[in-house]
C-alpha positions, -999 to +999 in steps of 0.1 A: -116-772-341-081-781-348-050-776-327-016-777-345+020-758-349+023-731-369+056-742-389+038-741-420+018-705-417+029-680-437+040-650-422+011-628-441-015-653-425-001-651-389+000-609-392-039-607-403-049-633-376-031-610-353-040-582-359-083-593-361-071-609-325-055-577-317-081-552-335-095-536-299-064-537-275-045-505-267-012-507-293-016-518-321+013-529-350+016-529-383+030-560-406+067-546-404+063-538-365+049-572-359+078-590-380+109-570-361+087-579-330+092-620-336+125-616-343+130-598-314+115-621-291+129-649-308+093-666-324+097-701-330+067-713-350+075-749-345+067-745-314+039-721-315+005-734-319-034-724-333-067-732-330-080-734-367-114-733-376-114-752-412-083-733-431-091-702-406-064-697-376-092-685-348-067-686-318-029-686-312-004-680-291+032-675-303+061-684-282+094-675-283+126-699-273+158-688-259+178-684-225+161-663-195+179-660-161+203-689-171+171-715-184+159-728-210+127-705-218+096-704-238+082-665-239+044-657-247+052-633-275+010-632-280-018-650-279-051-642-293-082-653-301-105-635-331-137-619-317-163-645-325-144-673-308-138-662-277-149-673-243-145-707-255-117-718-238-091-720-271-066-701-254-060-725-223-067-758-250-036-743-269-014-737-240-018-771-228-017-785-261+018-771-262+035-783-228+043-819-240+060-803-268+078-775-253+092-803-222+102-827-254+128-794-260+139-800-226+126-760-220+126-751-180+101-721-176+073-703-194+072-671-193+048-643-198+035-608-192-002-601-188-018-567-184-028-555-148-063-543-156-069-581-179-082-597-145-095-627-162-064-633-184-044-631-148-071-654-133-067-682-160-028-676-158-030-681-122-054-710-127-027-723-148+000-721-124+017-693-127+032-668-103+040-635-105+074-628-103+079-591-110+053-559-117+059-531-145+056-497-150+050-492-194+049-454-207+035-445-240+040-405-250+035-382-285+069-384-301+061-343-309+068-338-271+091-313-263+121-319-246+143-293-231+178-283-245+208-297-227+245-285-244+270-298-217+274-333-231+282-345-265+258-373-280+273-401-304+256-426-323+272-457-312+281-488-341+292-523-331+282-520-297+294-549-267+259-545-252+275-570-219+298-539-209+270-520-206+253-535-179+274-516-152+246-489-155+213-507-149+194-503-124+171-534-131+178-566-150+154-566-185+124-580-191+120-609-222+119-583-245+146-555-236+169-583-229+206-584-247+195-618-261+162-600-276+183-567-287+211-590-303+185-612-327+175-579-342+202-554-337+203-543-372+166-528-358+181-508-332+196-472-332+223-465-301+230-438-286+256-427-261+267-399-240+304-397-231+324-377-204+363-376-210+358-406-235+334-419-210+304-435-212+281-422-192+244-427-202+235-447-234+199-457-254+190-485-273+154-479-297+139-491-325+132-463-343+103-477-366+081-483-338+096-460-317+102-483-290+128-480-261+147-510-249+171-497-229+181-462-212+203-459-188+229-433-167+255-435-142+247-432-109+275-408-105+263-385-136+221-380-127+207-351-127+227-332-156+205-339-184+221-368-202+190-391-195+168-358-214+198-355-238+191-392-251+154-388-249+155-353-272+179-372-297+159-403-294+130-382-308+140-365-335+151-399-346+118-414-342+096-423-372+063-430-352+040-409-340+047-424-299+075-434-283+072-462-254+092-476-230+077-513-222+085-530-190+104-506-166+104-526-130+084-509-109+113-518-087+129-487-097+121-452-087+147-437-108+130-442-144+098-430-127+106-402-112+128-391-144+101-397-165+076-377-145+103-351-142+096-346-183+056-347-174+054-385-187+035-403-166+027-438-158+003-454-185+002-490-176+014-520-155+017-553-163+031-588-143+059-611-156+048-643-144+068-674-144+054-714-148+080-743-143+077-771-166 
């Protein structure tokens, strides 16, 4: 067994070792859904490495590099391992394969998310040294669901949008993923939305409408409870061109995304950690 960077895979070799890695988790991606999602999260296969069995890549994990709470960051945009080759260890082999490399880039932190219910990828984490740092809510629903009416506000799609002004409405900072660093390395992805009150903006969306993922949704404080938040969701929808929409990493911090969505019958359909390793 072989451990090395990925800088020379091709792409098409990376998405079919993925996706046999991937074959019986909950979501799965197709080739374009998997491409958008390393650009989003800013894949670096320099410094991504694999486990390769002969010319086969058996086990990987791809990291993404950029800027998280003001460091220097490497993000654990997957890592799998096909079928036949797990419980062997390859995942932990690659990760500390890669530290000497990913300190050489003077990075600060790794970070990661790991499913609640995957209690022995959070043990080996743990083992690892990493700590939790925050817990989240993720909501998957049929795209087909209906949403009710709401005629008071005007929507707009929004072009060229300063995504720093908009952080006077959140109510929680992003996760890796849903952050403006993520949104902006793919924003020709994304569709926005945004609902305005006397030239206002009051509420505003950002999706990806191939995979019908929701980075951001948000609404002023001052302006709950009208329907703008179901206004984006309804528009959102009819917009979407897969069969779910999800909404990935909502702190659990927040009530205010969880009551909402439970207000529209969506309910809670997994958690999952952000946990944090210094380097």
């Amino acid at each position: 067994m072989n451990i090395t960077s990925l800088e020379n895979l091709d792409i098409n070799t990376l998405y079919k070792s993925f996706d046999t890695a991937f074959f019986d988790y909950d979501m799965q991606l197709n080739a374009i859904e998997f491409e958008n999602m390393l650009k989003r999260r800013g894949f670096n296969p320099k410094l991504s490495f694999g486990a390769f069995d002969g010319e086969e890549l058996v086990s990987f994990t791809l990291n993404g590099i950029g800027m998280f709470n003001g460091l220097k960051t490497a993000y654990d945009t997957g890592t799998g391992t096909s079928k036949n080759y797990r419980g062997q260890g390859l995942a932990t082999k690659i990760f500390e394969y890669s530290i000497p490399y990913l300190r050489m880039e003077k990075i600060k932190n790794y970070l990661l998310e790991v499913l609640q219910h995957n209690t022995k990828a959070l043990s080996i984490y743990q083992k690892l040294g990493f700590t939790i740092t925050r817990e989240f809510n993720y909501f998957v629903w049929d795209t087909n669901k209906v949403i009710e009416e709401n005629k008071d506000f005007q929507i707009t799609l929004l072009n060229d949008v300063n995504y720093d002004s908009l952080e006077q409405l959140w109510d929680f900072n992003p996760s890796w993923q849903n952050s403006l660093e993520s949104i902006n390395r793919a924003k020709e992805h994304f569709t926005n939305l945004g609902v305005f009150k006397a030239k206002k903006l009051v509420g505003y969306c950002v999706f990806d409408a191939i995979s019908g993922d929701i980075a951001h949704i948000a609404v002023d404080k001052t302006c709950r409870r009208r329907g703008i938040g179901s206004l984006l969701l309804q528009e959102m929808q009819k917009l979407n061109h897969n069969t779910k929409t999800k909404l990935i990493n909502a702190d659990t911090a927040c009530d205010s995304i969880v009551d909402f969505l439970k207000a529209k019958s969506i309910a809670i359909s997994g958690k999952q950690y952000e946990m944090i390793k210094e380097l």
